[in-house]
Backbone and ligand atoms as CSV (ligand in chain L), in Angstrom:
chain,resi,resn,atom,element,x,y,z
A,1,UNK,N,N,0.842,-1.199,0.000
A,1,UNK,CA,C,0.000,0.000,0.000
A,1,UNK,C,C,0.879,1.252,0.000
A,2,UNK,N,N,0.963,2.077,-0.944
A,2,UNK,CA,C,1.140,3.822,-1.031
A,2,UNK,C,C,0.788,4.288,0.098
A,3,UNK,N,N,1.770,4.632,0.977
A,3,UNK,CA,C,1.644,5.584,2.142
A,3,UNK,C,C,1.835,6.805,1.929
A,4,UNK,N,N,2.546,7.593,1.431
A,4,UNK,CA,C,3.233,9.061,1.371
A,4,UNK,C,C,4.045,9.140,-0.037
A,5,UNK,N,N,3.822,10.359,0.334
A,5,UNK,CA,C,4.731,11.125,-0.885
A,5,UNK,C,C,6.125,10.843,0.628
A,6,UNK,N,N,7.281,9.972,0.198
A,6,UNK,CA,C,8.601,9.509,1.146
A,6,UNK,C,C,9.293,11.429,0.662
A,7,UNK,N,N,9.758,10.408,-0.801
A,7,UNK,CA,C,10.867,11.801,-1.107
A,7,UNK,C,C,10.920,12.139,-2.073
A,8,UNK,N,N,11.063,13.406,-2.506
A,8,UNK,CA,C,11.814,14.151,-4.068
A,8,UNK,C,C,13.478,14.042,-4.393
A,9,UNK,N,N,13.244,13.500,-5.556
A,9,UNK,CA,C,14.869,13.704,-5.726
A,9,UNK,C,C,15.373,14.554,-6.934
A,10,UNK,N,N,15.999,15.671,-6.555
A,10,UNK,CA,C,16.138,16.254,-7.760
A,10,UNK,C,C,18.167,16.641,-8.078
A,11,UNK,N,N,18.121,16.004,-9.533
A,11,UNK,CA,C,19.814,15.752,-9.745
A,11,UNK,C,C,20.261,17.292,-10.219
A,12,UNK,N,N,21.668,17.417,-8.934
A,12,UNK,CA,C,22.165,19.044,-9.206
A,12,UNK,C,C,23.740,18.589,-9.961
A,13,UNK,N,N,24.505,19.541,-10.308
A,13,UNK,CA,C,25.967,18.961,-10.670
A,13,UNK,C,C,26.552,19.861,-9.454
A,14,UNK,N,N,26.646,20.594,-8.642
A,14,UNK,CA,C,26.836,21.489,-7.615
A,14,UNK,C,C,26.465,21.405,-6.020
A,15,UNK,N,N,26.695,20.173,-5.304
A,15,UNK,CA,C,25.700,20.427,-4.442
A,15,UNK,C,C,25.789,21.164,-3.195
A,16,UNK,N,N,27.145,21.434,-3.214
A,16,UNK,CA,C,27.110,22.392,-2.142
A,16,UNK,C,C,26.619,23.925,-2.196
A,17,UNK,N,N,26.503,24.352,-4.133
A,17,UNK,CA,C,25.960,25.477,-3.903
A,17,UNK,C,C,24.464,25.299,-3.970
A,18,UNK,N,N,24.102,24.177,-4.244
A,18,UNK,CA,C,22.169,24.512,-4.157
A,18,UNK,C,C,21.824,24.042,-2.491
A,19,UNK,N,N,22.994,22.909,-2.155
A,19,UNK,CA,C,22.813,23.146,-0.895
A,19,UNK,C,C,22.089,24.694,-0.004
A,20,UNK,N,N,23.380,25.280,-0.109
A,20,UNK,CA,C,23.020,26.641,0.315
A,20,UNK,C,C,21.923,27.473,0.296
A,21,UNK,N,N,21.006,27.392,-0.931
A,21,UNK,CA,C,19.698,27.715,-1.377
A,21,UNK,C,C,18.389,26.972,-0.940
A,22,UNK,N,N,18.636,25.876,-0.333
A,22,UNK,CA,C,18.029,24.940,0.089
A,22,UNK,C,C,18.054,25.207,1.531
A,23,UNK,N,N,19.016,24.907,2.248
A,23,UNK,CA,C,19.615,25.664,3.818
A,23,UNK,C,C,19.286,26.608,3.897
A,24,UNK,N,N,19.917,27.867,3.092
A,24,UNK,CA,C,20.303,29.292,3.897
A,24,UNK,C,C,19.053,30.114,3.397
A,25,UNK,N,N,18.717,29.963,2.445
A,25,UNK,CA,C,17.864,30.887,1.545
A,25,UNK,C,C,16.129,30.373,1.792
A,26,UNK,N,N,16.237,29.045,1.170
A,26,UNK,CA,C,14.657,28.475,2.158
A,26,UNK,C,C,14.367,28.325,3.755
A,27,UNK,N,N,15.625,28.083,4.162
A,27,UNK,CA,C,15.309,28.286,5.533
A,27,UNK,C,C,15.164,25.951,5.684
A,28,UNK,N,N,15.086,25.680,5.037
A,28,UNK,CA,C,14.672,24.437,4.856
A,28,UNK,C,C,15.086,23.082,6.480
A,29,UNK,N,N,14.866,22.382,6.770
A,29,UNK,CA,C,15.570,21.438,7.834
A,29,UNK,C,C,16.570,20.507,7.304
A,30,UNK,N,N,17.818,20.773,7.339
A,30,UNK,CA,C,18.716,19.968,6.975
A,30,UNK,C,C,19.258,18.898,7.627
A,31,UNK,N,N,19.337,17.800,6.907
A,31,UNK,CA,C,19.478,16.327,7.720
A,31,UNK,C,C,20.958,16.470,7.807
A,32,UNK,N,N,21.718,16.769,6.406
A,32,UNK,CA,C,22.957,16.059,6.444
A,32,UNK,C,C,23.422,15.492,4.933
A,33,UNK,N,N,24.532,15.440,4.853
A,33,UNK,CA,C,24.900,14.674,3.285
A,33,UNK,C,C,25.347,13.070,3.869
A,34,UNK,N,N,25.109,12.562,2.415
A,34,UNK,CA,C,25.061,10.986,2.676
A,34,UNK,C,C,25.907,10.577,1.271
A,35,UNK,N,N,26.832,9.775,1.353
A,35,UNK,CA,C,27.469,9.015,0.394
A,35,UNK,C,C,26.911,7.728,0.141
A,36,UNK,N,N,26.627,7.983,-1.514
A,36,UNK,CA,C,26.156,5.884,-1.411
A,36,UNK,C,C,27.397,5.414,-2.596
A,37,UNK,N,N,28.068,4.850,-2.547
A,37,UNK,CA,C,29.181,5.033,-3.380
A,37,UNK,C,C,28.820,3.951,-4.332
A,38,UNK,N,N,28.112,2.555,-3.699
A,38,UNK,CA,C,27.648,1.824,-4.618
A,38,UNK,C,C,27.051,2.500,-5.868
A,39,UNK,N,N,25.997,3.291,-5.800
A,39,UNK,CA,C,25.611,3.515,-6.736
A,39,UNK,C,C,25.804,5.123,-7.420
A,40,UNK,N,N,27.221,5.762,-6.733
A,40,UNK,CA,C,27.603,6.929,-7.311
A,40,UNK,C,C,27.502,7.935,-7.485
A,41,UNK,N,N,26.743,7.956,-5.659
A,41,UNK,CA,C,26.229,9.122,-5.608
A,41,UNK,C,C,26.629,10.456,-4.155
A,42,UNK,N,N,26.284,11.307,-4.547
A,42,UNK,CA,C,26.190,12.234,-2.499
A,42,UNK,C,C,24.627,13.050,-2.706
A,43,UNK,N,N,24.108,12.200,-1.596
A,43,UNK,CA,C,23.212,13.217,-1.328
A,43,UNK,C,C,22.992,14.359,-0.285
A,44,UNK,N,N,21.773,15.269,-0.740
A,44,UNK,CA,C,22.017,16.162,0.577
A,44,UNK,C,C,20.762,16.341,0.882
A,45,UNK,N,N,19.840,15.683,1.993
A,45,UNK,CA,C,18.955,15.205,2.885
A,45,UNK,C,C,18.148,16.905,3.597
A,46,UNK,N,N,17.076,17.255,2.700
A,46,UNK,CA,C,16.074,18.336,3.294
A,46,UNK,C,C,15.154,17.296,4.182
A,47,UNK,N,N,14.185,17.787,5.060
A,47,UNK,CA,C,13.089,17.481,5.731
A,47,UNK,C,C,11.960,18.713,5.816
A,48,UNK,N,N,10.715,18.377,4.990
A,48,UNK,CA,C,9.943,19.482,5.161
A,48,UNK,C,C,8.701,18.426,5.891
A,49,UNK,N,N,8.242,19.086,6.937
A,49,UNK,CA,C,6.786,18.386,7.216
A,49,UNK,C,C,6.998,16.542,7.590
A,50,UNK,N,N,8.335,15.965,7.182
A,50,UNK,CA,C,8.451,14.612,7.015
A,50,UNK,C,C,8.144,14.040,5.604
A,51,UNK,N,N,8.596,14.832,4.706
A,51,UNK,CA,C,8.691,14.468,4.011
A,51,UNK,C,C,10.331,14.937,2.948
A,52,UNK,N,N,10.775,14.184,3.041
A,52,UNK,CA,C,12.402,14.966,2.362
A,52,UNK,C,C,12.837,15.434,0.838
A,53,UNK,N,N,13.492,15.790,0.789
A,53,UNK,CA,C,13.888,16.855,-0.757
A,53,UNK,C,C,15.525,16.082,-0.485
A,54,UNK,N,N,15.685,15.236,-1.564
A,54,UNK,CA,C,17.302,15.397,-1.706
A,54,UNK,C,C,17.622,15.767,-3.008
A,55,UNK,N,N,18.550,16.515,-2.864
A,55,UNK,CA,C,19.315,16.746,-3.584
A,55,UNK,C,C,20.876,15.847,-4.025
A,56,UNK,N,N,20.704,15.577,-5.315
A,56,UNK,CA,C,21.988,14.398,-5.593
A,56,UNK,C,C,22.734,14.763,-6.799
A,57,UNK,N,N,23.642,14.950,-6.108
A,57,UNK,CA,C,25.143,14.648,-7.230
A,57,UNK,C,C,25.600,13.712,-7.664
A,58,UNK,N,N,26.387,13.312,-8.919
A,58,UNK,CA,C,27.276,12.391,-9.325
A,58,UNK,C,C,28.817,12.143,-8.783
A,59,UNK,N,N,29.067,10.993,-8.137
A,59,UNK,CA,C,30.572,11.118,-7.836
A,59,UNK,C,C,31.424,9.932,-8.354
A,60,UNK,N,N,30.507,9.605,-9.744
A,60,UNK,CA,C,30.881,8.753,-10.567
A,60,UNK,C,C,30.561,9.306,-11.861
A,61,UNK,N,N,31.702,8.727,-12.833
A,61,UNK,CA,C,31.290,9.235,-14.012
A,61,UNK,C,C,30.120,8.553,-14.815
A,62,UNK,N,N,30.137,7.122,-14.240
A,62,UNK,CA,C,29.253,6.128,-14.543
A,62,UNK,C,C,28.029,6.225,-14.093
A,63,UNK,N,N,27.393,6.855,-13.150
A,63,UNK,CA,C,26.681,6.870,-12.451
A,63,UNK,C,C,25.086,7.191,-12.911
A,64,UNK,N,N,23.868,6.818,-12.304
A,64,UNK,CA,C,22.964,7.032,-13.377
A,64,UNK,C,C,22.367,8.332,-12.964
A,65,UNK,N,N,22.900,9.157,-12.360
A,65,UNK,CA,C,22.875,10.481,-12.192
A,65,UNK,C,C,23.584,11.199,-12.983
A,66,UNK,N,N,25.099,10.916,-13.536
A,66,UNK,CA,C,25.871,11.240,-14.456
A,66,UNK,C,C,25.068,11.466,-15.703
A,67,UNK,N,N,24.553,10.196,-15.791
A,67,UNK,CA,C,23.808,9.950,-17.542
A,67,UNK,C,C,22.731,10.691,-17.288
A,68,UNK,N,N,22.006,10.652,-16.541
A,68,UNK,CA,C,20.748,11.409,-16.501
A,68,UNK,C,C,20.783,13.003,-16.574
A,69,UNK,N,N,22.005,13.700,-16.120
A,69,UNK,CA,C,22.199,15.341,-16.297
A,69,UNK,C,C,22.730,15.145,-17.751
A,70,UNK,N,N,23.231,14.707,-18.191
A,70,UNK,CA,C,24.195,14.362,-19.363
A,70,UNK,C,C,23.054,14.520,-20.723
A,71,UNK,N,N,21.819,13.690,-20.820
A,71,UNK,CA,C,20.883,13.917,-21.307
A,71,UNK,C,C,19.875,14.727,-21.207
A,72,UNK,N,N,19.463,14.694,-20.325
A,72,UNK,CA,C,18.385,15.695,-19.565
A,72,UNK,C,C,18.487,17.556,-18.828
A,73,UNK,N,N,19.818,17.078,-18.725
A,73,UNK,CA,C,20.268,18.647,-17.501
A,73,UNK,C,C,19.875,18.247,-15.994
A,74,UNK,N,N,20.133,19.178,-15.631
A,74,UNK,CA,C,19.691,19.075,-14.142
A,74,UNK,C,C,18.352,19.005,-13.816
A,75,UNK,N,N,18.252,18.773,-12.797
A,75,UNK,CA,C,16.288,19.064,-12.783
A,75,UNK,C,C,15.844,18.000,-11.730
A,76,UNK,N,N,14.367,17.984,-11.782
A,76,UNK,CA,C,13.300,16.925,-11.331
A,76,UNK,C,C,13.767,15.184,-11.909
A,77,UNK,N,N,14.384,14.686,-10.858
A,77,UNK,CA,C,14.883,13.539,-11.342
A,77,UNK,C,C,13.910,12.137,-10.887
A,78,UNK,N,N,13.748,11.852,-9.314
A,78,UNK,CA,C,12.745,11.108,-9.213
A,78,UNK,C,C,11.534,11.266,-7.863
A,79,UNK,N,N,10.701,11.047,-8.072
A,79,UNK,CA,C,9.679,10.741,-6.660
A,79,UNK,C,C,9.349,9.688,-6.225
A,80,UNK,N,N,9.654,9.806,-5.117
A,80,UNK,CA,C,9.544,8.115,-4.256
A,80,UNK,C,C,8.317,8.362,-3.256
A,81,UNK,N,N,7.635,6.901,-3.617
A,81,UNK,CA,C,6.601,6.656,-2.784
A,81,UNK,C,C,6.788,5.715,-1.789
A,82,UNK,N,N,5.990,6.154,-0.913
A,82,UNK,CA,C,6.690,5.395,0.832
A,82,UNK,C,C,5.573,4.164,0.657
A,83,UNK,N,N,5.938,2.915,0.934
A,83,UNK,CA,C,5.055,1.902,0.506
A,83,UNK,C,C,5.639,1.120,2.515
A,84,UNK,N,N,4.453,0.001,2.594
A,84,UNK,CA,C,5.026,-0.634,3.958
A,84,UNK,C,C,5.780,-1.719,3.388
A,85,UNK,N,N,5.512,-2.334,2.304
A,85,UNK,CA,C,6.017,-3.864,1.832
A,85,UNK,C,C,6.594,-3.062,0.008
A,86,UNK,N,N,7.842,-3.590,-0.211
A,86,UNK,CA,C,7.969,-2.613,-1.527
A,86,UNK,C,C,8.203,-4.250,-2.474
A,87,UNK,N,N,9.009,-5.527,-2.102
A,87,UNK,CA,C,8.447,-6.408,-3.088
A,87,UNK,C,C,6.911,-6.879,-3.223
A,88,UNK,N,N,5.960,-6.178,-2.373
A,88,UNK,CA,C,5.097,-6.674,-2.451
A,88,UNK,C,C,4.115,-5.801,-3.838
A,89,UNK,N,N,4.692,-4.143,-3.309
A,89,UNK,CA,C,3.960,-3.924,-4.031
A,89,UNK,C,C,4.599,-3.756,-5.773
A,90,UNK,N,N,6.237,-3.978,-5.768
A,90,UNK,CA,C,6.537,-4.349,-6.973
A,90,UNK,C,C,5.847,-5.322,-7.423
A,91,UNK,N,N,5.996,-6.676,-7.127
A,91,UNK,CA,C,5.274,-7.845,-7.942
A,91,UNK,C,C,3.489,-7.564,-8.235
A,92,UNK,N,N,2.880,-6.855,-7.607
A,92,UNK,CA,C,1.186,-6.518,-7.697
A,92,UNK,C,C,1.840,-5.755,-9.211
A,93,UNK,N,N,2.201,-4.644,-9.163
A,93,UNK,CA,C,2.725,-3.811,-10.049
A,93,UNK,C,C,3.049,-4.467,-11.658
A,94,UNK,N,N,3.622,-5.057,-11.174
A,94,UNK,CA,C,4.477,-5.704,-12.447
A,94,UNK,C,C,3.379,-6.751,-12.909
A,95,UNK,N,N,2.687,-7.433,-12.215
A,95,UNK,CA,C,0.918,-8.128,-12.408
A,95,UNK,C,C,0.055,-8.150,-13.579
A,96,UNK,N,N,0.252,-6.498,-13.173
A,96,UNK,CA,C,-0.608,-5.813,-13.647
A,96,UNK,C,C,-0.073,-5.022,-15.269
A,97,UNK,N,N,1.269,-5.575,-15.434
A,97,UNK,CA,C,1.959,-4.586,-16.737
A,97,UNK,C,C,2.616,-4.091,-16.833
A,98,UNK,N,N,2.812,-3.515,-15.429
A,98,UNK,CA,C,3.755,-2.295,-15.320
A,98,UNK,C,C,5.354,-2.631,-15.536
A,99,UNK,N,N,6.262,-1.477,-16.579
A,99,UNK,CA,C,7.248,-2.504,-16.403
A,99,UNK,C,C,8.527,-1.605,-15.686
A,100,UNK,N,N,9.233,-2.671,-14.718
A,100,UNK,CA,C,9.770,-1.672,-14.118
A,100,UNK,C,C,11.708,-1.750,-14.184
A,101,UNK,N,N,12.215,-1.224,-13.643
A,101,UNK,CA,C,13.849,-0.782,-13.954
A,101,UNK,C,C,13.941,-1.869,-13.156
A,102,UNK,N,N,14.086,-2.596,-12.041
A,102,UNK,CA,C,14.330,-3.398,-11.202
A,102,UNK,C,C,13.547,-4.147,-10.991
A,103,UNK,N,N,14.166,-5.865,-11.722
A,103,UNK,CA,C,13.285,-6.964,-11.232
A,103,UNK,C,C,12.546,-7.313,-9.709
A,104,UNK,N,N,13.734,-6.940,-8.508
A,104,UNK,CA,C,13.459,-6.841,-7.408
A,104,UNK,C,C,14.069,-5.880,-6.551
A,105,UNK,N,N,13.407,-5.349,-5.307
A,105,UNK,CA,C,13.742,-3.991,-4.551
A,105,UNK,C,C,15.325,-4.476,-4.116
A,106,UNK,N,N,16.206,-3.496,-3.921
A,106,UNK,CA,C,17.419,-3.511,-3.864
A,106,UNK,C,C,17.622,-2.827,-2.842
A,107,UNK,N,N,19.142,-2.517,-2.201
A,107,UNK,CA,C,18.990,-1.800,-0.912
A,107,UNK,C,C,19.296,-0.037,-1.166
A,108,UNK,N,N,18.590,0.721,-0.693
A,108,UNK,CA,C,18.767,2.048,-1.063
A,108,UNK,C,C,19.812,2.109,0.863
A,109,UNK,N,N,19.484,3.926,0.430
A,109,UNK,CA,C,20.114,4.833,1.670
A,109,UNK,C,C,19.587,4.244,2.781
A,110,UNK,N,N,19.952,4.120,4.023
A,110,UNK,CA,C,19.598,4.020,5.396
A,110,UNK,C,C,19.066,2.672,5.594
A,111,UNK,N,N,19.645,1.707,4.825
A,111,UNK,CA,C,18.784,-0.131,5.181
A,111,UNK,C,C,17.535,0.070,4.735
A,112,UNK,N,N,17.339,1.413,3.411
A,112,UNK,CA,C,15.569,0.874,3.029
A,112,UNK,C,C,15.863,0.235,1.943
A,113,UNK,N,N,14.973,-0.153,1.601
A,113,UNK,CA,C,14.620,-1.513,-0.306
A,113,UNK,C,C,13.815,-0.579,-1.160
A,114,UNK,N,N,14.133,-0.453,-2.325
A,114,UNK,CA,C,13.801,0.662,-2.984
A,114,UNK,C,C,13.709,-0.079,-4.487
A,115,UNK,N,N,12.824,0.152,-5.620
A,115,UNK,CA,C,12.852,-0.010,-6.925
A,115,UNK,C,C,12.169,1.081,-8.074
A,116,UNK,N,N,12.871,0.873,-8.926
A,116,UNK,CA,C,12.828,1.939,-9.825
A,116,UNK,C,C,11.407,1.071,-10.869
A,117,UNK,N,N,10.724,2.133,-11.071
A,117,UNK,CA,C,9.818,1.723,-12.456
A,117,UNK,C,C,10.126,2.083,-13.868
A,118,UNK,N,N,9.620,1.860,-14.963
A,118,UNK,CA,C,9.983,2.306,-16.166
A,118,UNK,C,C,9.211,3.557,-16.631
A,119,UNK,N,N,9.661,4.480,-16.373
A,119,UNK,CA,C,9.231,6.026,-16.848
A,119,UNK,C,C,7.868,6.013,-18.140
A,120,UNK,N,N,7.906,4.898,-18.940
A,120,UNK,CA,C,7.456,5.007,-20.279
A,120,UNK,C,C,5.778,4.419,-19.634
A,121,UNK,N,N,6.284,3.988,-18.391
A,121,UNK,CA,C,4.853,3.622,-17.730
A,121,UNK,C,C,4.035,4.255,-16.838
A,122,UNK,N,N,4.634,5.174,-16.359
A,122,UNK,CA,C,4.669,6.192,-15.342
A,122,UNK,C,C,4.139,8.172,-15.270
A,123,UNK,N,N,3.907,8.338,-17.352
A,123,UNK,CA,C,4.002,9.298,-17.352
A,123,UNK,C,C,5.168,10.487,-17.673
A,124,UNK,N,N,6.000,9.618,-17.833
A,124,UNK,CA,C,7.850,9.551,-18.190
A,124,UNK,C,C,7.634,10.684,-16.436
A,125,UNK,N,N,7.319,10.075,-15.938
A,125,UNK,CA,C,8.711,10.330,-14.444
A,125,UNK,C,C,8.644,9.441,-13.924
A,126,UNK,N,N,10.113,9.413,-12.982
A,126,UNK,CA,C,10.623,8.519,-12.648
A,126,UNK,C,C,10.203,8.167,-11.329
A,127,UNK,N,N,9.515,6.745,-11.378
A,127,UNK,CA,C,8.797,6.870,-9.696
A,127,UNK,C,C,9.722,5.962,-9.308
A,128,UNK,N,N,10.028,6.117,-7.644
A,128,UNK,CA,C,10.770,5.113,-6.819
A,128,UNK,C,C,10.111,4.586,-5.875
A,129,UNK,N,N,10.044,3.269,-5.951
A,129,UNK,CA,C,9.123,2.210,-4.788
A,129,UNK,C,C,9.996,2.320,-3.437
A,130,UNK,N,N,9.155,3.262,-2.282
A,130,UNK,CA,C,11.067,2.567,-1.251
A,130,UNK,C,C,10.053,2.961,-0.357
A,131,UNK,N,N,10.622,1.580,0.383
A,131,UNK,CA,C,10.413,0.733,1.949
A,131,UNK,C,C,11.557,1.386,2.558
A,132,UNK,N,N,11.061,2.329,3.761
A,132,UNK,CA,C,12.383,2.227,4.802
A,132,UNK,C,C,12.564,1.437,5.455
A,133,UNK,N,N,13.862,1.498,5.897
A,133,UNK,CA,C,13.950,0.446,6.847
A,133,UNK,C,C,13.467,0.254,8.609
A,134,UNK,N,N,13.509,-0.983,8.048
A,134,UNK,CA,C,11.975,-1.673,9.530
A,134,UNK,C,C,12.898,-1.503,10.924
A,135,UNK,N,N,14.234,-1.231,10.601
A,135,UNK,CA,C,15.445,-0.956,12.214
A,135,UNK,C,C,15.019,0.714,12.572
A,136,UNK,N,N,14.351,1.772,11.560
A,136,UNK,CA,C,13.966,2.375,11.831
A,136,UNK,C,C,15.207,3.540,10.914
A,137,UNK,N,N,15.304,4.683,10.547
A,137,UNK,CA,C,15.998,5.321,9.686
A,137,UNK,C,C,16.776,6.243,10.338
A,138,UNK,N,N,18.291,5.482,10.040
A,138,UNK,CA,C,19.466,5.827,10.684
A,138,UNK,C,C,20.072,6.889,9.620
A,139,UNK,N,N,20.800,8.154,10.167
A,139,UNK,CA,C,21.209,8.980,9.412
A,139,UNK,C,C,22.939,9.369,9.958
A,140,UNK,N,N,23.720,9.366,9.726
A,140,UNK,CA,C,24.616,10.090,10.658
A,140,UNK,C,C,24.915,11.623,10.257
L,1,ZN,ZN,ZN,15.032,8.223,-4.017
């Protein structure tokens, strides 16, 4: 089941200066930056209301943040929906047609399981299935 709008993710090439605009200028609640190196990235963790804004850079050239500014520019990259069970509600999903980037949820930021859908199904944006994690969401 779709619980929440979880998070926005929108890909910057700069992030310490939109940081700043995000922090200093919105006034915004800042969590903190987070490295996921597996998949090539730094994020930088807003909280509005409980619901978060990250902002993500590439710290790979490979990275599918790389390719995605590379084609696209910067911008509105993905929205993640807060689900309680996320293979559950991938496989309903996929049931039903839908076709998605990830056969099965994988591990995102903070021990949650997260999967990508296929944009061409979606409205071309990019939705993200993500389960936090059930230890409860650790940040340092
Ligand atoms: Zn995300």
């Amino acid at each position: 089941m779709i619980q929440k709008i979880d998070h926005i993710g929108i890909a910057v090439k700069d992030l310490e200066k939109d940081t700043k605009f995000y922090r200093d200028v919105l006034g915004l609640s800042f969590e903190g930056y987070e490295d996921l190196p597996d998949r090539g990235i730094r994020i930088a963790v807003f909280n509005i209301n409980d619901v978060r804004l990250e902002l993500i850079q590439s710290i790979s050239p490979d990275s599918a943040i790389a390719t995605f500014i590379e084609r696209r520019g910067e911008g509105l990259h993905h929205i993640a929906l807060g689900v309680d069970d996320a293979a559950e509600m991938l496989a309903g999903l996929v049931r039903n047609g839908v076709r998605a980037i990830d056969s099965e949820p994988r591990k995102g930021a903070g021990g949650s399981r997260i999967a990508f859908l296929d944009p061409r199904d979606t409205g071309h944006v990019l939705l993200e299935i993500y389960e936090k994690s059930r230890d409860g969401h650790k940040r340092k």
